[in-house]
VEXDREN-2710 file (C-alpha; in Angstrom, 1 decimal):
% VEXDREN-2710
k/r/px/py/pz
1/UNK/-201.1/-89.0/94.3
2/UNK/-198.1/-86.7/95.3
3/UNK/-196.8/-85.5/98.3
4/UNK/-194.7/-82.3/98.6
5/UNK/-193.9/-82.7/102.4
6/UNK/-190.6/-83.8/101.5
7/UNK/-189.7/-81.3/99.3
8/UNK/-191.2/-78.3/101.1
9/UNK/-189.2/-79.3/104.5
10/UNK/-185.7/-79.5/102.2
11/UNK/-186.1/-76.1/100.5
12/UNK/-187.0/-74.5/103.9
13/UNK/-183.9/-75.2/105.1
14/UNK/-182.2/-74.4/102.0
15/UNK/-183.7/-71.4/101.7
16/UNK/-182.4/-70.2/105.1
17/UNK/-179.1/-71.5/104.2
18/UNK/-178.8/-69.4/100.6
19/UNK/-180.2/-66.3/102.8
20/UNK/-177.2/-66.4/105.1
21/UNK/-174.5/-67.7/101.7
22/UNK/-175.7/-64.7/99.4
23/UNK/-175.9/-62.3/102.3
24/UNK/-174.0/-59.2/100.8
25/UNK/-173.5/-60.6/97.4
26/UNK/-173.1/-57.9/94.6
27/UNK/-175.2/-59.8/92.4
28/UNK/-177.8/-61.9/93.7
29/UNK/-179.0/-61.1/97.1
30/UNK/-182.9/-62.2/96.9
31/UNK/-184.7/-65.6/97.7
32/UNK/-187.9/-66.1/96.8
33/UNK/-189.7/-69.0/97.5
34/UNK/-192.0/-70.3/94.8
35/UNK/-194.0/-73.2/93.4
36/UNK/-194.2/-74.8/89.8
37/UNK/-197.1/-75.4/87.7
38/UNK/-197.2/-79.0/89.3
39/UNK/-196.9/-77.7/92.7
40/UNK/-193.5/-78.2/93.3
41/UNK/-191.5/-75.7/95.8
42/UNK/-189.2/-73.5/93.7
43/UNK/-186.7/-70.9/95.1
44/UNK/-186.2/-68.1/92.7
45/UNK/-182.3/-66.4/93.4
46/UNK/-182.0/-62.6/92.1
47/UNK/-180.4/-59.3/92.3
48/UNK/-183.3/-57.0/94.2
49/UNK/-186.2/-59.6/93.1
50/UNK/-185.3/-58.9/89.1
51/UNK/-186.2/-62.1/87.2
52/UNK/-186.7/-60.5/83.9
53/UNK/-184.6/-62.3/80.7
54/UNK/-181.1/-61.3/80.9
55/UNK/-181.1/-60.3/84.9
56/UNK/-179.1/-62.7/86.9
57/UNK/-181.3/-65.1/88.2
58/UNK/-180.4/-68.9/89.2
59/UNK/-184.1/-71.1/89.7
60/UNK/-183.9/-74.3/91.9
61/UNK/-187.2/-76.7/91.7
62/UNK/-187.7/-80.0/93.9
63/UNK/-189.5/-82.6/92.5
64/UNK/-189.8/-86.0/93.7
65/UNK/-189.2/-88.9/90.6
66/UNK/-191.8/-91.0/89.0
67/UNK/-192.8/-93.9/90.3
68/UNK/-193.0/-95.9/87.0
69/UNK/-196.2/-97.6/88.4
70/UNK/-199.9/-96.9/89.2
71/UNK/-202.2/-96.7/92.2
72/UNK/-205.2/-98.9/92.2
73/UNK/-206.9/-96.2/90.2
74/UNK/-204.9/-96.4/87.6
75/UNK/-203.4/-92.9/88.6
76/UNK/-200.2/-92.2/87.8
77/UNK/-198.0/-92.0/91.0
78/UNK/-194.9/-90.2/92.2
79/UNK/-192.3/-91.4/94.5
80/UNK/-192.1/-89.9/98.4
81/UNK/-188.0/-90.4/97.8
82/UNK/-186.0/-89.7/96.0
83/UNK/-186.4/-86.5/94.8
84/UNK/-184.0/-84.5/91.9
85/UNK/-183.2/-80.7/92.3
86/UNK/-182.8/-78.7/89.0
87/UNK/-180.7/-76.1/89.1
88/UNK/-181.2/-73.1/86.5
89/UNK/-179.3/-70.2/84.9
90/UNK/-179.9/-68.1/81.9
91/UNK/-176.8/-67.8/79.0
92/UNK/-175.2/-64.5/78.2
93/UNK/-174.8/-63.4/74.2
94/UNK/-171.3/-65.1/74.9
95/UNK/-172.4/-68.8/76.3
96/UNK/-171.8/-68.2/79.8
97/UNK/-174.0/-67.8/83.2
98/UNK/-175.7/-64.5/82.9
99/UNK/-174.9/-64.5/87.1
100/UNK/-171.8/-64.4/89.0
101/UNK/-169.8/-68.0/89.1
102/UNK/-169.7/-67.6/92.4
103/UNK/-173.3/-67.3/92.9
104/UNK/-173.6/-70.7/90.7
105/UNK/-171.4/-72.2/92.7
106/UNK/-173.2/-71.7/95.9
107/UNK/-176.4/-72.3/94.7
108/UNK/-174.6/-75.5/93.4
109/UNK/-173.1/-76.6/96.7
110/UNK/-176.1/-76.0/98.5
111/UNK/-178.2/-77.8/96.4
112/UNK/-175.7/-80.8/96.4
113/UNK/-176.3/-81.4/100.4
114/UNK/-179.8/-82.1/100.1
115/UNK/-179.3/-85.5/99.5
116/UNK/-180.9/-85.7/95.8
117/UNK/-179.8/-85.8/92.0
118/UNK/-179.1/-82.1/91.2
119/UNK/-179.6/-81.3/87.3
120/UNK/-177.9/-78.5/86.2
121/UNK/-179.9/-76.7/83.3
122/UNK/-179.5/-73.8/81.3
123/UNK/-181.5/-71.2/79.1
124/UNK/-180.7/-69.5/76.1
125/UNK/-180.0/-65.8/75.6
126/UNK/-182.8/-63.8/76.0
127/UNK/-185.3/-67.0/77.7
128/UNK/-186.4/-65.9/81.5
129/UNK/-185.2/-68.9/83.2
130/UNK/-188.3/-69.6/85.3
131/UNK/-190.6/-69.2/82.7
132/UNK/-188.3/-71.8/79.9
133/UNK/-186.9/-73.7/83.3
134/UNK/-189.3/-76.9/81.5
135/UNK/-187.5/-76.4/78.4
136/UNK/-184.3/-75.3/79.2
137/UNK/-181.2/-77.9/78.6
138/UNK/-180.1/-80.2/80.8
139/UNK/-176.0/-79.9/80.8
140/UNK/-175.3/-82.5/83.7
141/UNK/-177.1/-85.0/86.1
142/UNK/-175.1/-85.2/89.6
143/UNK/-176.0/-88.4/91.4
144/UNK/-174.8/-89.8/94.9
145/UNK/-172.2/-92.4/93.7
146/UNK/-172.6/-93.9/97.0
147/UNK/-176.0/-93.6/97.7
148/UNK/-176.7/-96.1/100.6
149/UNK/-179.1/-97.8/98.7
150/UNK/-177.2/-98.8/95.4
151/UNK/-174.8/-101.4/95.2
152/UNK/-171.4/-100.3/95.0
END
């Protein structure tokens, strides 16, 4: 058993928050709000609502961790908290973000004060981010180094 509460409250918020960041931004200047295959909320960042291969388009997904246990049923379950955000791109022909650094970069910042592990992912040439976001390569886990929880 899963709950998306969680998840769907955060990207709300973030949602509003990207709206006002990429307000007037020459590249990407749509949010879309979305969910996964699994249900999972996922915002969808693009220039005019262009998420075609090799249009600038940056994908974040919410999904909570697995619990490593089952319920009684013998269902798997999934944690309430804590929760990782991925954070997609596509690669130009030259190994770089098909959008604007700066649009990376806020989409990075504002998926950093969420409060969860942010995994930074990336697609190859040519791959439609949300469609490979599954498959696409993980380049770097962030975690809170001072989470309140762990011990320091």
């Amino acid at each position: 058993m899963k709950s998306t509460a969680l998840a769907d409250a955060k990207f709300r918020s973030l949602a509003d928050d990207l709206k006002i960041r990429l307000k007037g931004s020459a590249t990407i200047d749509t949010v879309r709000a979305a969910r996964d295959a699994q249900g999972w909320p996922v915002l969808v960042l693009s220039d005019g609502g262009a998420e075609a291969a090799g249009d600038a388009v940056i994908v974040l997904r919410m999904k909570a961790q697995d619990a490593v246990s089952k319920d009684i049923f013998g269902n798997d379950l999934v944690a309430f908290a804590p929760h990782t955000v991925d954070v997609a791109y596509e690669q130009d022909a030259n190994g770089k973000p098909t959008p604007a650094a700066k649009d990376v970069a806020i989409a990075l910042h504002e998926a950093t004060r969420i409060g969860a592990k942010v995994a930074v992912k990336e697609t190859a040439n040519t791959d439609a981010v949300l469609a490979n976001l599954e498959t696409a390569t993980t380049i770097v886990e962030l975690d809170w180094l001072q989470f309140p929880t762990k011990l320091a």
